[in-house]
N, C-alpha and C positions, 0 to 999 in steps of 0.2 A: 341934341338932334340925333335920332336914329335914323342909323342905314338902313334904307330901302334895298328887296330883293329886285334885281332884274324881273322882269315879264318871264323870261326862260331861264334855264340853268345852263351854262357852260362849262360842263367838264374841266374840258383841254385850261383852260383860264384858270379857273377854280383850284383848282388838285395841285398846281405846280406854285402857286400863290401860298397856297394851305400848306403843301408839306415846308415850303421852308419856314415859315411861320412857326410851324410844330420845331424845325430844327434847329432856329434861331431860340426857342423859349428853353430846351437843354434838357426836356422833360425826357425824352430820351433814355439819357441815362442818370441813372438811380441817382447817382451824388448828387445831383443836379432837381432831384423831385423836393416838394414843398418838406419842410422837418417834421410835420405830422405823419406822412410817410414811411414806419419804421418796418415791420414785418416785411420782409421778403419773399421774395416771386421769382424764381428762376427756369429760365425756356433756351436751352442750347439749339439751335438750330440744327438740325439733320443738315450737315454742309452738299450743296446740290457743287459736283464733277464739274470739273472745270474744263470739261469735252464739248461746251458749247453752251448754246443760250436753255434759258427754263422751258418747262413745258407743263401740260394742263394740270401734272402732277402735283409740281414744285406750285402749282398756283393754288392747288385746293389745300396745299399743307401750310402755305405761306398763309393762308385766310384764316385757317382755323387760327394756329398759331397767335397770329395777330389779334384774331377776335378773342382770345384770353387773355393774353398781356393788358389789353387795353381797360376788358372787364376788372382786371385784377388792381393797375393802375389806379380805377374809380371808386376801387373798396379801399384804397387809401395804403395799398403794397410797394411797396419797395420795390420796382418791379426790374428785370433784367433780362433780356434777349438778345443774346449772342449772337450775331452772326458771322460767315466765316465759308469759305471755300472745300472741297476736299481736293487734291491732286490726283486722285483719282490713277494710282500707274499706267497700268497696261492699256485704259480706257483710251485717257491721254496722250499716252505713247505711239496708240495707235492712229490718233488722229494727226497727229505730227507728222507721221509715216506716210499718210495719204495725200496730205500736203505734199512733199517734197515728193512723192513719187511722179504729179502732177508737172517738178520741176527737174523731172528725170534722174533722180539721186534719190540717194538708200541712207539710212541713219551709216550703215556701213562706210559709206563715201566719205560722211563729216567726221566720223573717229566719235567716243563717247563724249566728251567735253561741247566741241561745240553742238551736235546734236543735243546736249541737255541745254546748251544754251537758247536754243529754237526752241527747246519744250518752255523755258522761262518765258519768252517773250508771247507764245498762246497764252500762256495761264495770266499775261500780265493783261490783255487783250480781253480775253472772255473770262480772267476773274471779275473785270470792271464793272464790265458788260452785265452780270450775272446780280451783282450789289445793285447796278444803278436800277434790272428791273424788277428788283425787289422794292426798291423804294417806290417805283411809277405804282407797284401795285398796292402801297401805302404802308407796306412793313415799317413797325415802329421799333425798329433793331437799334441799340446801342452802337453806332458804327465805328465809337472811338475806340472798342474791344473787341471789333472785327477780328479774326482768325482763317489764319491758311494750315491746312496740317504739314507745310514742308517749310513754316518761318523759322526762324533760328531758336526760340523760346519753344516751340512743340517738337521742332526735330530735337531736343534736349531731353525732355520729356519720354521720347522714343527710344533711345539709348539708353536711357535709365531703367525701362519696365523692360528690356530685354536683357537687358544684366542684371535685372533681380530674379527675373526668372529661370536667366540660365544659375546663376548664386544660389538658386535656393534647389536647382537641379531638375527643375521641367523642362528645359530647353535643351536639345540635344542633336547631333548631327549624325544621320545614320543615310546607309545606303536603304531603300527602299522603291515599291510601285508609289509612283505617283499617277495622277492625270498630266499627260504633257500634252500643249498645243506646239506642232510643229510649225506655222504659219506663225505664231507670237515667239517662240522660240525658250517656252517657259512652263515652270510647273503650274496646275492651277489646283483651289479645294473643289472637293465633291460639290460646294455652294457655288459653283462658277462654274458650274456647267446647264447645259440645256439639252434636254434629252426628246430627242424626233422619231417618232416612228418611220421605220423602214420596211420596205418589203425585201428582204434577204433570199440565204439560200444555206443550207443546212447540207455540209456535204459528210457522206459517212464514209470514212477511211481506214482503210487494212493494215493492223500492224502485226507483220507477221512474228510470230513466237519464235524464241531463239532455237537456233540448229531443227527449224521443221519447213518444208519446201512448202513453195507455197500451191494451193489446188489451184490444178487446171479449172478450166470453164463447169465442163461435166461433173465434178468431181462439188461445185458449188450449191448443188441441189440439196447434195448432201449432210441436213444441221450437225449432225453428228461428228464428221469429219472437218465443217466448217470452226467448229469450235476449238477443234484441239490445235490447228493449224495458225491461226490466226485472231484478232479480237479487233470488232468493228468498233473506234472511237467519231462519235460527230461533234463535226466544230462549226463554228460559222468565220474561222479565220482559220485555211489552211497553211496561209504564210509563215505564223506562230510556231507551226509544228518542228520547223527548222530547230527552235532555241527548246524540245522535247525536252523535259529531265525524269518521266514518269508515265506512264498511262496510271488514273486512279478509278477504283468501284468501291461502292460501297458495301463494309463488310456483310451490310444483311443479305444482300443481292446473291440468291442462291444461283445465281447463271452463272456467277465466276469467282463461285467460293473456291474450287479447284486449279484457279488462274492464281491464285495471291500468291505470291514470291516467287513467277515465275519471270521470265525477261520476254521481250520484245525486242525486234531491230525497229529504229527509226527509220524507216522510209524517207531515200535522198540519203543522208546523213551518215546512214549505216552502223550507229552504234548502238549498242545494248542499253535500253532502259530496263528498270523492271515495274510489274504490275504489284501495286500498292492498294490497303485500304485504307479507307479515309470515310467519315461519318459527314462530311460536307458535298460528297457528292449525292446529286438529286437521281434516283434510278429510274425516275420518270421522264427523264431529260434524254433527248436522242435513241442511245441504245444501253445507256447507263453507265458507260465507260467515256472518262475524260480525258484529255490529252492536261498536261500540266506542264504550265511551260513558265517557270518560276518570276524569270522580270519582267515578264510582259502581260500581267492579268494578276491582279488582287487577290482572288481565292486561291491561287495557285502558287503565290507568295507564301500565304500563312500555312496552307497545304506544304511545301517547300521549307518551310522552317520547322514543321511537326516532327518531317520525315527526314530532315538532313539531306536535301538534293540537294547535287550542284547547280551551276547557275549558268546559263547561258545567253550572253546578251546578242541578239541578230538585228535588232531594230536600233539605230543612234538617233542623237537630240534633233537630227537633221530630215529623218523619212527617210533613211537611205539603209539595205540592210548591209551590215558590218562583216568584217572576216569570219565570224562566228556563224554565219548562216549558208559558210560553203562556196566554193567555187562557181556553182551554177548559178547562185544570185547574189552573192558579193555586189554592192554597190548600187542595186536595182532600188526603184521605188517601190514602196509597201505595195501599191495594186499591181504591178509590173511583177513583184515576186510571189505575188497570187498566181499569175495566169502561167506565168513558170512552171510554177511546184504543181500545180490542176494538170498543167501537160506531160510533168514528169510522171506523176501518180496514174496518171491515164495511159502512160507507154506499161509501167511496170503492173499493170491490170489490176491495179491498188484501190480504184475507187469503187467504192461499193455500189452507192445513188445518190443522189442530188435531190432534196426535194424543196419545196417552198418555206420561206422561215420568216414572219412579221416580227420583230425585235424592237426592242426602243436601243436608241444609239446616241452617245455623248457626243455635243458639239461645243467648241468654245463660246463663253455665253458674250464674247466680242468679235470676235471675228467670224464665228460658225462653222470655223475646222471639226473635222472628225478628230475628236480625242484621242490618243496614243499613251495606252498605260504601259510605264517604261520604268527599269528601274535608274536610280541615281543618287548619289548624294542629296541628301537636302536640310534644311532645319525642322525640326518637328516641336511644337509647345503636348505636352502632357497633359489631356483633359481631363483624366477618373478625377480628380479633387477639384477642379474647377467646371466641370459641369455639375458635380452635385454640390454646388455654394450657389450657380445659377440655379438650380432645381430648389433648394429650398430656400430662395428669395423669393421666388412666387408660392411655393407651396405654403409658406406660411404668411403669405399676402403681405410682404414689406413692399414687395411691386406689384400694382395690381395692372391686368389690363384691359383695356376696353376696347370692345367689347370680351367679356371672362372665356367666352369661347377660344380664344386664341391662347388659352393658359396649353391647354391639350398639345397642340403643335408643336409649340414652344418646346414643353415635357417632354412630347415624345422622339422630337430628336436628341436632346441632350441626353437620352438613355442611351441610346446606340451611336453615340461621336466618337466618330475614332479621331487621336492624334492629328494635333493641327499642323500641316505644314504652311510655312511661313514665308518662306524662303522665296524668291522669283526671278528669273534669268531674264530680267528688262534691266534698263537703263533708270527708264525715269522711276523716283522711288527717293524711299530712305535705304541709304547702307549700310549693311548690316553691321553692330560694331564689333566684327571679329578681325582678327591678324593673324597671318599665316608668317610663320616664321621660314622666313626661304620659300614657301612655297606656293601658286599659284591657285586659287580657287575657282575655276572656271571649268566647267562640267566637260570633261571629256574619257575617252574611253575605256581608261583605265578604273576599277572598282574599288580600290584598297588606297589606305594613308601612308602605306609603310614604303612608299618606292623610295630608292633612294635620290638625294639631292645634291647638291655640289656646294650648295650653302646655306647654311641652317639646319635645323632640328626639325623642323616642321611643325611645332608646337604651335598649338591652337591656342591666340590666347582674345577674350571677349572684355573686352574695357571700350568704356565709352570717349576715350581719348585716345591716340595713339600712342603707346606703349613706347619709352623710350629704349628697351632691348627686351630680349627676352630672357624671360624669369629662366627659362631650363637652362639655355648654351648661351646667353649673354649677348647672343645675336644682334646686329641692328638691321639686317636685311628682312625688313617685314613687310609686309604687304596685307593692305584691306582686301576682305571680297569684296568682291564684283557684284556679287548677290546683292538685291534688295529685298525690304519687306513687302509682303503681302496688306496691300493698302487695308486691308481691315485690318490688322494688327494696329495701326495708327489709330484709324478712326476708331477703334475701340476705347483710345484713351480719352475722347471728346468731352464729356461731362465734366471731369478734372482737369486733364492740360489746359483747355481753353481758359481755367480760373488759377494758373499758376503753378499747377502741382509740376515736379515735385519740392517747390519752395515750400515748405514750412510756415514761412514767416510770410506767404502771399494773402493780403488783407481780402482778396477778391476769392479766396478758396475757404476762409473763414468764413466769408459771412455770407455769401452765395451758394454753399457748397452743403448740404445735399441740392440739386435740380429741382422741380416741382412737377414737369411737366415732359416729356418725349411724345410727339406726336411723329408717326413715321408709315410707312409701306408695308404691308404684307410680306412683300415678296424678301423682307431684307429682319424678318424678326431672330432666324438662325444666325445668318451672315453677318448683322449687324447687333442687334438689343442684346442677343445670349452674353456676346463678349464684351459689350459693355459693363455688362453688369458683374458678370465673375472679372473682369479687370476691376474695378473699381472697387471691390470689398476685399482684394487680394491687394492693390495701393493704398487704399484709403482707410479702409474697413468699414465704409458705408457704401449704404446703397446707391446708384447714381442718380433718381429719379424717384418719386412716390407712382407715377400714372405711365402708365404706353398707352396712346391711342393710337388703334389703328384704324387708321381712315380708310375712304372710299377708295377703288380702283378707278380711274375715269377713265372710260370706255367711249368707243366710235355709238352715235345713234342707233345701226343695229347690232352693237354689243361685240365688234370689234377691239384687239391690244391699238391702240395709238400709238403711232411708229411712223417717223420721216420716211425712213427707206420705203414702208408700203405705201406712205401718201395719203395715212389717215391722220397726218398728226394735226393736230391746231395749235397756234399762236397766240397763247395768251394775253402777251401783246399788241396784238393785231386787232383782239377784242375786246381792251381798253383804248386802243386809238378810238378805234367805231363807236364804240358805247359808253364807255369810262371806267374808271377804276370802282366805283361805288356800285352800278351796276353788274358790273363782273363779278365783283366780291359777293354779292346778295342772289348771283344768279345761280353763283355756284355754291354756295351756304344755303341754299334755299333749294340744293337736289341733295345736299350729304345727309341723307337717314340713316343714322344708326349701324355707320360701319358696310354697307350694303356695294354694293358697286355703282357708279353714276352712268347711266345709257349717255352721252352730252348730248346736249340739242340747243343750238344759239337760241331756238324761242326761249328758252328761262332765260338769255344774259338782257334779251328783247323785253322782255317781263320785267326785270332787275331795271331796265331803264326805266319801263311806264310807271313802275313806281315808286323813281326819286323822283319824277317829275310829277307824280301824285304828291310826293311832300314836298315840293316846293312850292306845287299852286295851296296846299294847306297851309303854309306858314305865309306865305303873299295874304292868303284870305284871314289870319288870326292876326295878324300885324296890323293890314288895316283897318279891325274893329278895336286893336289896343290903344288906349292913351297913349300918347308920345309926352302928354309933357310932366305924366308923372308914373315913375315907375310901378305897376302891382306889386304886391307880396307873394312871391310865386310859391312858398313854402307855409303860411298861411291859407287854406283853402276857406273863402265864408262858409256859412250853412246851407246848403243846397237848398233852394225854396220847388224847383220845378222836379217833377217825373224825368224829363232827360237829362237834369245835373244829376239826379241822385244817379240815374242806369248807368250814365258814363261813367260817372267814380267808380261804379261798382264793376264796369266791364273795366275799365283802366286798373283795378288792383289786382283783380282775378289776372289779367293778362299780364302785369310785370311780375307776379310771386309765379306763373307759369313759367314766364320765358327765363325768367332768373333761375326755376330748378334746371329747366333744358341747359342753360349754360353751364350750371354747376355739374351735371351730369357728361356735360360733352356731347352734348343732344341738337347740335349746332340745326340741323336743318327744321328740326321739329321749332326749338327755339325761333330763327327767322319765319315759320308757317306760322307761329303765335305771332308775334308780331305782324306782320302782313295782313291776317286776316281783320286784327285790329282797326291797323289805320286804314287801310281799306273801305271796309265795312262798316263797324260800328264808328266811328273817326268822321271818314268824310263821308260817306253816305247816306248816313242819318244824324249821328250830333251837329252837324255843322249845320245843316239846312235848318235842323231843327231852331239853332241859337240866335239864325239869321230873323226869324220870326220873336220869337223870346225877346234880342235887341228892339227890335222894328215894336213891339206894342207895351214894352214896359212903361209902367205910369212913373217909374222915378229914374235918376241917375243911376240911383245905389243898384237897384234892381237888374238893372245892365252892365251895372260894373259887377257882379257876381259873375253873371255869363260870358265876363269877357275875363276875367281873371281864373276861372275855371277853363275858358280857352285855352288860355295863354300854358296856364298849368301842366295842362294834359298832353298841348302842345311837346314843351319843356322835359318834361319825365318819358316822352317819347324818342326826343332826341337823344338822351343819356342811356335809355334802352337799345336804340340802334345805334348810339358811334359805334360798338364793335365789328360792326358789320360794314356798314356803310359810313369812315369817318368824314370823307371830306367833305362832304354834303350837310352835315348832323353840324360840323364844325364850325362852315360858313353860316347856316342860318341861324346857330347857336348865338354868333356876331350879334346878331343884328335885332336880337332881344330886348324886348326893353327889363332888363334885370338891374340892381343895386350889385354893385361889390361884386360885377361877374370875371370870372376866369377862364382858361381856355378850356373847352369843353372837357378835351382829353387829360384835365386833373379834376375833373368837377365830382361831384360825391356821387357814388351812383346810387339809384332810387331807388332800391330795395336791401333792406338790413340785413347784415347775415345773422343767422340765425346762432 
């Protein structure tokens, strides 16, 4: 006796029925798929931040994802899809932060320890949270090989590729400019920031030339007199000019070819720089002449190490400026030692003018502080040989990505990356595995390794266990930094850690390992894929991954970022409560064309409902024209005898060798528009009505069991077209078949051969 479909579909009922059904049968994971099953299928999931719940992002990349695994499942794959969390640092740390601020305390108040311990208990919270609504959204993830990047088998993993890197001499600890956020209290990379245009203010300033008075007011009319007296530099930060180690021009700049090696006094400061040339300075820029102020601005670093300036640090880790920047602003806040130095410069008749300046300006890309490039200790990884190992991964297509357009991007940062710093003045993290022998790793004002100590050597030593003394003075007063990594540095190992590495003998990095698939974000192809991939040919010596797709953006209706704070974000959740998960999944697989950005708009998830409940009233109506009490041949098709068996077959083959190349291509939305238009259209619109006539005046049995076994058929190879898309729905009516020897849909053969 076969199951009857309900009159209506019910979701909420259905889906929560279906997934454990799917999770009770083990198909899940690979060990557990049918022994036919042998070639393998591998899909690490992009682990979504453990900063809270998903969003419309994680739901369009969760769809795709899934809609391959399950295609690949049905071609008879081996199939395996990781999932797994990221810890996500500073993200994380700061949402910690805001909680207890809430409860009037500061990570400060709990000391590091239990502060990590509150960061444990969010991640244990909304890692859950994060797995369970991946399942509501029907991800078919191996959950017995779930991964967090901070479990004790990947923190293992993390401390191994930072001690072969520092072993083999990329890794290095130097004073340098970083990006620092003062508000997070840490360094970040150039990929971690967010740069906002400003309307500024360009002010030009007098540095008077050594032993020459400076001109009166009248005497300023004067270009001739003005030149020899004095050299107007503009900055858009007069605070900086405190920590001066140079004015620079550049040597072509005939206005002060007769200025080179001469000095200047620093204004406020009162000491002698001198005027330098340098092929980096723009003469197009202000008045062509730059103030260089070595740890507090990138080009004036490298400009500073050409020339051998000294160094002057005015700015600390804190926003506060230092004994270095003088008596008159000692201690002041960075804007606070603006409006100072603008009113010293303006007693001492220093400033030239002021005029208008639009500028783009670094903010932290978490919290939104104004950036403070500062210098400090830090760790740096060595990129020249490891971006050109990611450069010729794609250049010679061992990674390809899709859409090919994004090769460009990709290429053209890796050419100009400077040195990665890794290093990060948070809490929550991996730490890093270095020992200071007697000495203290915690960023303060001092520049140099050499001070002296009262115990120990100070010897740096990097092992992934703690060193039982030290190798130089036999020391046992060691102490770990404080430092953590930079959460990419982790997540770069994703493709391998998560399958074992660096075990040798792990069965799961054998036979899983290379990847097949990366589906991930635009916004993270630098940040994230680059280092993926030169990590993993530097561990492994294979690539991590054959494909990167990069998906859609999903975008506000009129083409707004989706953002809680702004109040555009939507709940993808909220629109599988209302609609379901089948609907959601088809609504939004049925807007992702080709890589393009998604406008959302609920009418497609409203759409995505009307038609599973268009396939459920098609298989209610092909059920009850079926024999129950004896099952068709559904892989058997008779001879078509009429005009609309033959058109069906012939629309039904054109549209699965269609929607099969969309999927092989990663063509997900085009693929759902082939099918849609299908069962729609040609499906129920006309084959059905037509069969209903065909049944209704056939002169024999046999004549209408064609037309109902050609139902049934078309029915069937439709269902196994859409479970990727739409499983739980394809699933249930799959049930309720009348088939011989049926299995559950999501192992069933899929209906078009690969080629």
């Amino acid at each position: 006796m076969q199951k009857e479909l309900p009159s209506a579909y019910d979701p909420k009922t259905t889906e929560s029925k279906i997934y454990e059904l799917w999770e009770k049968s083990g198909f899940f994971n690979p060990d557990k798929l049918p022994k036919t099953h042998k070639k393998t299928f591998t899909i690490t999931i992009p682990p979504p931040n453990v900063t809270g719940e998903l969003h419309m992002g994680h739901a369009l990349n969760a769809v795709i994802q899934d809609a391959i695994i399950r295609r690949k499942r049905m071609q008879g794959y081996k199939t395996l899809w990781i999932p797994g969390t990221d810890h996500a640092g500073i993200a994380t740390q700061n949402k910690v932060e805001q909680k207890l601020k809430k409860e009037n305390l500061s990570r400060f108040d709990l000391g590091r320890d239990k502060f990590i311990e509150e960061v444990w208990k969010w991640k244990e919270q909304y890692g859950n949270i994060i797995l369970h609504q991946l399942k509501q959204i029907g991800a078919s993830c191996d959950w017995s090989r779930a991964r967090f990047t901070m479990d004790d088998g990947y923190a293992n993993s993390v401390s191994e590729a930072f001690v072969k890197y520092y072993n083999k001499g990329w890794l290095y600890r130097a004073l340098r400019v970083v990006n620092w956020c003062i508000r997070c209290g840490t360094s970040l990379s150039d990929l971690e920031l967010e740069y906002k245009g400003e309307n500024g203010k360009l002010w030009h300033i007098r540095y008077k030339l050594e032993n020459q008075h400076l001109p009166k007011k009248t005497e300023i009319q004067n270009s001739k007199i003005s030149e020899v007296r004095y050299i107007i530099v503009a900055t858009t930060r007069p605070e900086t000019m405190l920590g001066d180690a140079a004015v620079a021009v550049n040597p072509k700049d005939e206005r002060y070819k007769d200025l080179i090696g001469k000095n200047v006094v620093l204004p406020i400061q009162n000491r002698n720089i001198p005027i330098i040339a340098d092929y980096a300075v723009d003469p197009s820029f202000g008045t062509g002449a730059v103030k260089v102020t070595p740890l507090h601005d990138f080009n004036d670093w490298e400009i500073a190490q050409r020339h051998n300036l000294p160094q002057y640090k005015i700015i600390n880790e804190r926003g506060r400026m230092t004994k270095g920047a003088g008596a008159v602003c000692e201690g002041l806040k960075i804007n606070e030692c603006r409006e100072k130095v603008l009113e010293e410069l303006a007693k001492q008749n220093l400033l030239e003018k002021t005029e208008d300046f639009a500028h783009q300006v670094p903010h932290c890309y978490r919290c939104d502080s104004i950036i403070e490039p500062l210098a400090n200790l830090q760790w740096f990884l060595k990129m020249d040989q490891l971006a050109k190992t990611a450069m010729r991964a794609v250049k010679k297509r061992e990674v390809k990505f899709v859409p090919k357009r994004w090769d460009e991007i990709y290429i053209d940062w890796l050419k100009n990356v400077r040195d990665w710093c890794v290093s990060r003045q948070i809490w929550w993290g991996h730490r890093l595995p270095v020992w200071f022998c007697g000495k203290s790793d915690g960023f303060q004002e001092r520049m140099d390794l050499d001070e002296d100590i009262k115990v120990g050597c100070g010897q740096i030593i990097v092992s992934g266990e703690k060193p039982r003394n030290c190798p130089s003075c036999k020391g046992t007063n060691l102490k770990q930094s404080e430092d953590v990594l930079d959460t990419w540095f982790s997540s770069a190992l994703w493709p391998f850690a998560t399958l074992g590495w660096p075990d040798k003998k792990s069965k799961d990095l054998k036979t899983f390992y290379p990847t097949q698939v990366l589906s991930t974000d635009r916004g993270i192809i630098n940040l994230w894929v680059a280092r993926m991939i030169f990590s993993s040919y530097e561990f492994t010596g294979q690539k991590p991954f054959d494909n990167v797709i990069i998906h859609a953006t999903v975008l506000t209706k009129d083409g707004r970022r989706m953002s809680k704070s702004l109040g555009t974000g939507i709940d993808p959740l909220q629109l599988i409560d209302k609609y379901g998960a089948d609907a959601t999944r088809f609504g939004i697989a049925y807007q992702a064309m080709g890589g393009q950005d998604i406008r959302f708009a609920e009418e497609h998830i409203m759409a995505g409902k009307k038609f599973c409940n268009k396939l459920w009233n098609i298989s209610r109506f092909v059920l009850l024209q079926t024999t129950k009490d004896e099952s068709p041949m559904t892989n058997r098709i008779p001879k078509p005898k009429s005009q609309s068996d033959k058109k069906i077959l012939s629309q039904f083959n054109k549209m699965s060798k269609l929607a099969d190349k969309y999927l092989e291509q990663y063509q997900f939305g085009h693929a759902a528009h082939a099918l849609y238009d299908f069962v729609w259209h040609d499906f129920a619109d006309v084959y059905l009505e037509e069969s209903k006539k065909q049944i209704a005046r056939a002169e024999t049995k046999k004549q209408a069991e064609i037309t109902k076994t050609i139902l049934l058929y078309i029915l069937t190879q439709t269902l196994k077209l859409l479970h990727p898309f739409t499983p739980f729905i394809t699933e249930e009516i799959y049930s309720t078949l009348p088939i011989k020897d049926k299995k559950l849909l999501i192992v069933e053969s899929w209906p078009v051969k690969s080629k």
